[in-house]
C-alpha positions as CSV (number, residue, x, y, z in Angstrom):
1,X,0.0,0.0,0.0
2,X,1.2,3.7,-1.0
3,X,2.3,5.2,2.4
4,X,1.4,8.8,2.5
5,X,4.1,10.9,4.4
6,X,3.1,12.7,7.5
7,X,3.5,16.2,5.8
8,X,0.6,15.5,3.4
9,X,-3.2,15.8,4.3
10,X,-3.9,12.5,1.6
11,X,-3.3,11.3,-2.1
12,X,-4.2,13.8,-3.6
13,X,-2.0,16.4,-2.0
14,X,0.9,14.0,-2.4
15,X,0.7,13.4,-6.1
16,X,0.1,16.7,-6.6
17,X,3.5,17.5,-5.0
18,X,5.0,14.5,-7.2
19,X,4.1,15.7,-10.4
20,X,5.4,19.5,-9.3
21,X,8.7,18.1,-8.3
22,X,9.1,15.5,-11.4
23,X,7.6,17.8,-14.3
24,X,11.3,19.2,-16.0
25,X,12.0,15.4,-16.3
26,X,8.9,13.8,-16.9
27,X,9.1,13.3,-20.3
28,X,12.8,12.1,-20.7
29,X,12.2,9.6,-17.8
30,X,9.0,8.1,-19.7
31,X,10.9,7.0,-22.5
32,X,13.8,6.5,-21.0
33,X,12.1,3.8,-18.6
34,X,9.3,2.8,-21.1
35,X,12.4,1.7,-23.6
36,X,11.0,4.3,-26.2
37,X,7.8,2.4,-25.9
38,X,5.5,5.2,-24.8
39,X,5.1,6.6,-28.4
40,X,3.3,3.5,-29.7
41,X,1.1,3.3,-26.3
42,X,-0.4,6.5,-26.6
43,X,-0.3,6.4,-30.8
44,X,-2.5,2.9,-29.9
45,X,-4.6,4.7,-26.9
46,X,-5.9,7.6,-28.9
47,X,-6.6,4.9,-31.9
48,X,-9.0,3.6,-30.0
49,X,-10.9,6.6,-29.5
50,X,-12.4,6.8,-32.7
51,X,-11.8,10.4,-33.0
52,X,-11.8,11.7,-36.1
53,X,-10.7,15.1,-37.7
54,X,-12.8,17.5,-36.7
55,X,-13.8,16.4,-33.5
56,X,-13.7,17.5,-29.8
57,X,-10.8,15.7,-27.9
58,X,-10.5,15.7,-23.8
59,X,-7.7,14.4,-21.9
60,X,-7.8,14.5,-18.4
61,X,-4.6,14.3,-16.6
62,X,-3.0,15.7,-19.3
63,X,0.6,16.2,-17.6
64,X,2.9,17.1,-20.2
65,X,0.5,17.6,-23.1
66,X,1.9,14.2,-25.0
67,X,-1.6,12.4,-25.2
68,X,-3.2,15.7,-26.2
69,X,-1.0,16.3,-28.8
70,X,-1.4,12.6,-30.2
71,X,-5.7,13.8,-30.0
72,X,-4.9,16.7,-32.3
73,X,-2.9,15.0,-34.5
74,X,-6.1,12.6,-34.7
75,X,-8.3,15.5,-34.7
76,X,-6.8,17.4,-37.2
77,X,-7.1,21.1,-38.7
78,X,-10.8,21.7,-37.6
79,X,-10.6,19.9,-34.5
80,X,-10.2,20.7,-31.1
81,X,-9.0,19.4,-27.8
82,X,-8.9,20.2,-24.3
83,X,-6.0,19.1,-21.7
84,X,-7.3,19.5,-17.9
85,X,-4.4,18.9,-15.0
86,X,-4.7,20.0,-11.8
87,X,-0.6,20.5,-11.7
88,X,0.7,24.1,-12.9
89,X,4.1,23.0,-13.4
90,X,2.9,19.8,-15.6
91,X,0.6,22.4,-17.6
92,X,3.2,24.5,-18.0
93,X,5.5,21.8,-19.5
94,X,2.6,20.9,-21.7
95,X,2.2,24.2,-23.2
96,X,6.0,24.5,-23.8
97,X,5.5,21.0,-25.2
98,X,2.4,22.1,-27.5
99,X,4.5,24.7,-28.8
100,X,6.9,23.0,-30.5
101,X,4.1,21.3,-32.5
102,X,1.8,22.8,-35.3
103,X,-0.8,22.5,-33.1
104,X,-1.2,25.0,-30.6
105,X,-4.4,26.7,-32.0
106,X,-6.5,23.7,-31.5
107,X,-5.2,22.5,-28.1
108,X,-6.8,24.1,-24.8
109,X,-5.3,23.8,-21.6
110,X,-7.1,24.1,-18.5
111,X,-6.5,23.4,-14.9
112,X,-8.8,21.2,-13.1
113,X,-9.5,18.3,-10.7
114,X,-10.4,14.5,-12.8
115,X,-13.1,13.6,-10.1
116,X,-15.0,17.1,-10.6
117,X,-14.2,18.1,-14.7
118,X,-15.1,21.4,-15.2
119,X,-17.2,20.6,-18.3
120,X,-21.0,20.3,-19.4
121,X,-22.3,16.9,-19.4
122,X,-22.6,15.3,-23.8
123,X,-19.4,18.0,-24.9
124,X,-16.7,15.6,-26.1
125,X,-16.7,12.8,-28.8
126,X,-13.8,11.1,-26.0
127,X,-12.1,11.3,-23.1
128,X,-8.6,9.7,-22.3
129,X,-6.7,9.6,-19.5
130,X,-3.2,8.2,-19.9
131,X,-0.9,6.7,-16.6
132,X,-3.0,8.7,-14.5
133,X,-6.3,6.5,-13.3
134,X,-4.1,5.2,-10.6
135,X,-2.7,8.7,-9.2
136,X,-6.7,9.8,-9.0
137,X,-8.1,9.7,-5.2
138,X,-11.4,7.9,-6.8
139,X,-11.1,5.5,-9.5
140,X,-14.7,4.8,-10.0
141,X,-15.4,8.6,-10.2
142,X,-13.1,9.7,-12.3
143,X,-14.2,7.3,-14.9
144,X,-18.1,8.6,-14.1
145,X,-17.2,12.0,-14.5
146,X,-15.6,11.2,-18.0
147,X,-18.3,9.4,-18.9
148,X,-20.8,12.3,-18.1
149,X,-18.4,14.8,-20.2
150,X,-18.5,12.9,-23.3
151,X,-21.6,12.7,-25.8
152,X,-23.4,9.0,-26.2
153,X,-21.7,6.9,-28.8
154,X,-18.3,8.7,-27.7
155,X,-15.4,6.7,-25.9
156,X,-13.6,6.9,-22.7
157,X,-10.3,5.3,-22.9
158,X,-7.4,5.0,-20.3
159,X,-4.0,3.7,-20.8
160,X,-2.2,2.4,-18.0
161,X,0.3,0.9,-16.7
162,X,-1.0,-3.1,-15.3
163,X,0.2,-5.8,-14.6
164,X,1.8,-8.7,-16.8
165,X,0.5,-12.4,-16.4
166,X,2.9,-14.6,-17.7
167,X,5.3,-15.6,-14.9
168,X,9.0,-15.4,-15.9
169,X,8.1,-12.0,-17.7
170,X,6.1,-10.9,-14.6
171,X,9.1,-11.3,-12.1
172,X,11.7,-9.9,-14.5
173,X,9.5,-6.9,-14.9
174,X,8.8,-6.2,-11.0
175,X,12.8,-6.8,-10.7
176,X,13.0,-4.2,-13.0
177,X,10.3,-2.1,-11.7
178,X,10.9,-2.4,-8.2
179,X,14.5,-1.5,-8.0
180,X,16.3,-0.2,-11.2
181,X,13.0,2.3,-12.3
182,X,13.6,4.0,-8.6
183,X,17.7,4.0,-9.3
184,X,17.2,5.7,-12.5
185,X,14.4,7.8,-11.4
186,X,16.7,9.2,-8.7
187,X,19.5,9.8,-11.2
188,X,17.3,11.5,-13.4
189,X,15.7,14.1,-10.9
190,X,18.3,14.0,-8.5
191,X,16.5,12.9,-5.4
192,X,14.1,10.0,-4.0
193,X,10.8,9.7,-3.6
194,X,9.0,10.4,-6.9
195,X,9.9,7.0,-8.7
196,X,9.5,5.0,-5.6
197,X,6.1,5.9,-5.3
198,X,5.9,4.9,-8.8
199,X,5.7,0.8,-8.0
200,X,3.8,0.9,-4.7
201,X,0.8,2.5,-6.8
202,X,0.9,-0.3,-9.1
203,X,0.7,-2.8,-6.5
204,X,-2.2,-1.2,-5.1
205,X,-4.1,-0.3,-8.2
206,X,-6.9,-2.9,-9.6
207,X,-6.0,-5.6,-11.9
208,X,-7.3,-4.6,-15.5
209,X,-9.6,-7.3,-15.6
210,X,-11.5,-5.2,-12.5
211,X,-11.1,-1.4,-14.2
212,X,-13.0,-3.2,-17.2
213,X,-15.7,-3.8,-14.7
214,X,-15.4,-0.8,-13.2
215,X,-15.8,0.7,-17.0
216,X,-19.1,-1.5,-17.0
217,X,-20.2,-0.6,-13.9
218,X,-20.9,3.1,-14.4
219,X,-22.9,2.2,-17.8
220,X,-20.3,2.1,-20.7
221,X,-21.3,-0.3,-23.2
222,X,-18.8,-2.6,-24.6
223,X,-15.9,-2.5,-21.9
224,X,-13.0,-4.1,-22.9
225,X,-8.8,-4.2,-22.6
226,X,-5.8,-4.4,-24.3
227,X,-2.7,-5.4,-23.0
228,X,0.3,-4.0,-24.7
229,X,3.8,-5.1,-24.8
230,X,3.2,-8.3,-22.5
231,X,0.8,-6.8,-20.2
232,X,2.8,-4.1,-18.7
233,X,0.3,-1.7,-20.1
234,X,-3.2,-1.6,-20.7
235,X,-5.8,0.5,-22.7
236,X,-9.7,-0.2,-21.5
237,X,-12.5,1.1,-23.9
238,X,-15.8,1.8,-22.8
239,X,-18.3,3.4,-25.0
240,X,-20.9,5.7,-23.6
241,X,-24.9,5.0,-24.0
């Protein structure tokens, strides 16, 4: 279980201090300790919305901007999308990040809280949230209050980090995960804390076979995962009625 240190009132306030602390080097260290493999996740997460160009894009927990910049892309000229983050200094990377791409005029940043969005309900064709649904104090809300913000026949989709089944690949990976992604975390942001936490909250969060429940449970139609590159990630689709 993620231990909470004294100075912090809960979750929330914790990860929120992470993400401040980590933000200069969150990008480098994803694809450093993803093995470059990040790219194809989200490419293969925002496939799955079925956005197409011209359409209205969210993606909460934005972070960096990456995932939102993969939505334009899939949105194109006329579309738009909106990145909501409740971190200033990940917003702010994300807007230095959506600047060195052509598309700056069609992204909107805003800062926000994933279990309260600050949107009407039926205004996006999708919501994504991308190695975030396990940071968020509810689960089960946070996937409500995306389904509530997108218009019926849209998607919500999350990509995740999970856990792999297969045995020898499963303890090579915690090996890995356990001890060499908090070394290189550390080397990479110069102190400790920030990639440590990283493992513990994949041991606590649900396996993906109980998110796709979840995903069923508050009404979207069609729930179902993908596991990517042996299981260590995850996308779940649910489509909303």
């Amino acid at each position: 279980m993620v231990k909470i240190p004294p100075a912090y009132k809960n979750k929330e306030e914790y990860v929120h201090a992470i993400f401040s602390s980590i933000a200069h080097r969150y990008d480098l260290l994803n694809t450093v300790l993803s093995f470059n493999r990040d790219k194809y996740w989200r490419r293969f997460a925002v496939g799955q919305t079925g956005l197409k160009a011209g359409g209205y894009g969210l993606d909460v927990c934005c972070g960096t901007g990456m995932l939102a910049i993969e939505l334009a892309r899939a949105a194109g000229p006329e579309g738009r999308v909106v990145g909501v983050d409740f971190c200033r200094n990940m917003l702010e990377r994300a807007r230095e990040n959506i600047g060195r791409t052509p598309y700056g005029d069609r992204i909107q940043l805003v800062e926000g809280n994933a279990v309260n969005l600050p949107f009407a309900d039926n205004t996006f064709d999708c919501a994504t949230i991308g190695f975030a649904l396990r940071n968020v104090p509810d689960i089960r809300r946070t996937i409500q209050e995306m389904a509530r913000v997108v218009r019926p026949g849209g998607r919500v989709v999350s990509l995740e980090l999970s856990k792999p089944g297969a045995p020898l690949f499963k303890q090579l990976y915690y090996l890995y995960f356990d001890h060499l992604v908090p070394l290189l975390g550390r080397l990479g942001i110069g102190f400790d804390g920030p990639y440590s936490y990283l493992p513990n909250s994949l041991k606590d969060f649900p396996h993906q076979r109980e998110i796709r429940d979840l995903f069923a449970a508050v009404g979207l139609a069609g729930a179902r995962y993908y596991e990517l590159t042996g299981g260590i990630v995850t996308v779940h689709v649910g489509t909303v009625v």
